[in-house]
C-alpha positions, 0 to 999 in steps of 0.5 A: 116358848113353852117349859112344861112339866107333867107328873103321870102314872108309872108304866106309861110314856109321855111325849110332848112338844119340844125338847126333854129336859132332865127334871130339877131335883125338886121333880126327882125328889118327889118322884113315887113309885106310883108317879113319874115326872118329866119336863119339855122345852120349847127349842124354838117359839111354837104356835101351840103346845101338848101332849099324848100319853100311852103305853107305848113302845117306840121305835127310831129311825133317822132322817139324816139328823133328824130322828124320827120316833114312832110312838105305838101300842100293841093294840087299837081302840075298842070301837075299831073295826073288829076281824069278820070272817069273809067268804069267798067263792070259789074260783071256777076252776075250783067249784068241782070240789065245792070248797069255800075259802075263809080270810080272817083279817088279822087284828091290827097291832100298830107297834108292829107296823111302826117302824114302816110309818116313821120311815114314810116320815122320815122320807118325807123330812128329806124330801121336804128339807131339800126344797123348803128348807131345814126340819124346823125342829129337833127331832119328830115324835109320831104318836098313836091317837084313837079315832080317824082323825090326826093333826100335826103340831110343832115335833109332836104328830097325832097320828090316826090308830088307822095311819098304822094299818098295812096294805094288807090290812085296808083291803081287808077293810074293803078300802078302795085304791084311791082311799088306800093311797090318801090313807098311806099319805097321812103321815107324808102330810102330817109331817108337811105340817111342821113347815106349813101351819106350825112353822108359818101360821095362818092369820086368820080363819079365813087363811086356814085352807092353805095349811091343810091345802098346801100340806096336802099337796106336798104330800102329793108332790112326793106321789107324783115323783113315785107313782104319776098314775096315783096322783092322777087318781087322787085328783080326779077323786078329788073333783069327783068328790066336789059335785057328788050329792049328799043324802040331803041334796046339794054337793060339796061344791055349794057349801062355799069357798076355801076361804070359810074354813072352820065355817064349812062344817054345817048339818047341811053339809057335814063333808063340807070342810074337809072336801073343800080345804083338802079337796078344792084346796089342793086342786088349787095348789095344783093349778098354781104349780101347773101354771108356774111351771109353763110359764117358766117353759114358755119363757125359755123356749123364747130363750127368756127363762131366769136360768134356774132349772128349779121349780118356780113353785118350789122357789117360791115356797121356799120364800115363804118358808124364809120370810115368814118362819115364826110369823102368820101370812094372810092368803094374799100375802102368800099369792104375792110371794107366787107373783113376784116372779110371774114371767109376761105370759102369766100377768093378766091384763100385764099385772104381775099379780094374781088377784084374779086367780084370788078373786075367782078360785080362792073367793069362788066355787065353781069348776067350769066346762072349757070347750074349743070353737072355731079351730083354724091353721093358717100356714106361716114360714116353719109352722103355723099359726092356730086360731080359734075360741075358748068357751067357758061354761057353768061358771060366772061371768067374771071368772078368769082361767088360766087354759094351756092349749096344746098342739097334737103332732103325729109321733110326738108328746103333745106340744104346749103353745101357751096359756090362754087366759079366758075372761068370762063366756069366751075367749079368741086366741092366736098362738104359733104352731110347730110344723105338722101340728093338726089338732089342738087340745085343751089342757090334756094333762087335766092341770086345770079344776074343771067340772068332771067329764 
């Protein structure tokens, strides 16, 4: 619990962690004309506590009863990337007239854009809420910060003076459309950080990834359900990201594990921390989700299925969520919450663990090739039955992948048959096929990291 006061120049707002609380008398009385005071209570323990300070002008919105207040100046850092005067050439239907165009970018104002910002919180308050649970706080107060880089504490979020910049505005700046969309999902993920990193902490280093994996990732749940396309982009950016070299040689990937957290960041490897936590860490989230949910379809389609239509991943969170609230969890006591409820089709070996997917996607680095050997039908009542080989290259021999196979059937979506767990180099599976299945394909919604193609 935090109570804390702050004396601070006239014509500037404060904004702090927790609840303002009207000062004591003893504040007032000594309130100047040069010097203002305020107070902020913690409304619940909190894992950490600050403050920004700003000229700023602040704009509410709601998100239900949550309000959610942007704090933003008119203006951006002086070290911001200033207008540039950019010439275009003609299109060719004008080249007659030899005219030149010239697009002057406007100067960005984030007071202007504060209120778009709040509302994509306050969206994502909403969307969080409904799965996880209740908003942990009062309210959320999003503030303008200078630089690149934002953080999210417990009501108070640092935003980036570059989470304010409008479409418009990161064209302009000649921002691709894979980083226009991270750039857009900053203050979605900084806001997931109220349920996971502030309101469940990590235990340790070692345990950070899955604050900034999983806030990534429920971020990007909410652009998956908007825009399926951009998801996919992302993602495959992201594996992109993890084998390109660097100026000095070895990629991302050989930095290390999700697991060495701050310890990524290094001179050899100066992107080695933020490709890897947010990179590798949301792929693994993906993975997990991925494979919840066909094994919940499998389960049904042999009429097993728990009854629930949620979304086991989803289930799950909101467990942890209610079980650690105000606590620290380890990554294996959060995989442990994942396997409790692991449907047959899922438990290697017959464990209802995940130790395996600890031991080598966590505590590993490698993104495997999968290739398909030895595919054969063998007619049956209804079907058939498909047997064949699942090769699983660039990676150690103890590594274990989850692999759904799929069956292609003319006019029809692919169909899932199951998931095969393929330990080490190779792996034999046998799986029942609907009637008029005539080819089999691994994994075609990409769900699985695997090395770019």
């Amino acid at each position: 619990d935090f109570d804390l006061k702050f004396s601070y120049p006239q014509g500037w707002t404060l904004v702090a962690t927790g609840k303002p609380t009207p000062p004591s008398p003893a504040d007032t009385a000594a309130k100047t004309d040069a010097v203002q005071t305020s107070r902020w209570v913690s409304d619940r323990p909190i894992p950490l506590a600050g403050f920004n300070l700003g000229k700023y002008k602040v704009a509410t919105v709601q998100a239900g009863n949550v309000p959610v207040e942007t704090y933003a100046t008119t203006g951006v850092e002086r070290d911001f990337p200033s207008p540039k005067i950019q010439v275009i050439e003609p299109s060719p239907s004008d080249r007659l007239n030899r005219r030149q165009q010239l697009v002057v970018p406007s100067h960005p104002s984030p007071a202007q854009t504060e209120v778009t910002v709040g509302e994509a919180a306050a969206r994502a308050i909403q969307y969080y809420a409904a799965r996880f649970g209740p908003y942990p706080y009062s309210h959320l107060a999003l503030t303008q910060m200078p630089g690149r880089d934002s953080q999210g504490w417990p009501g108070l979020v640092f935003l980036s003076s570059y989470a304010f910049l409008s479409q418009q505005q990161l064209e302009q700046l000649h921002y691709d459309p894979e980083r226009i969309l991270l750039q857009q999902s900053i203050p979605a993920h900084e806001t997931a950080h109220q349920w996971w990193g502030d309101l469940v902490t990590w235990n340790s280093y070692r345990d950070q990834w899955f604050s900034e994996g999983l806030a990534n990732y429920c971020a990007f749940m909410m652009l998956e359900d908007k825009d399926p396309a951009g998801f996919r982009q992302i993602m495959e950016r992201y594996r992109r990201d993890l084998v390109a070299k660097n100026r000095e040689g070895p990629s991302p990937l050989e930095s290390g594990p999700v697991t060495l957290g701050v310890r990524l960041l290094s001179s050899r490897f100066p992107g080695g921390y933020e490709e890897i936590l947010y990179g590798r860490g949301t792929w693994l989230f993906h993975m997990l989700r991925s494979m919840l949910d066909d094994g919940a379809r499998e389960e049904g389609r042999k009429g097993q299925s728990s009854g629930s239509a949620e979304d086991p991943f989803v289930r799950a969170l909101r467990k942890i969520r209610e079980r650690y609230q105000g606590r620290s969890i380890s990554t294996s006591e959060l995989l442990d919450v994942f396997a409790e409820d692991l449907p047959p089709a899922l438990r290697y070996e017959g464990k209802s663990s995940l130790d395996w997917f600890l031991k080598g996607w966590i505590d590993g680095t490698s993104l495997p090739r999968l290739e398909l050997r030895g595919v054969k039908f063998t007619p049956k009542s209804g079907g058939s039955v498909v047997s064949g080989t699942i090769l699983q290259k660039d990676a150690p021999q103890d590594l274990v992948t989850s692999v759904p196979v799929y069956a292609l059937v003319a006019g029809k979506q692919p169909v899932l048959l199951g998931r095969v767990f393929v330990d080490g180099e190779e792996s034999s599976f046998r799986l029942s096929a609907p009637s008029g299945a005539r080819k089999i394909v691994l994994d075609p919604n990409e769900t699985v990291l695997t090395s770019p193609k």
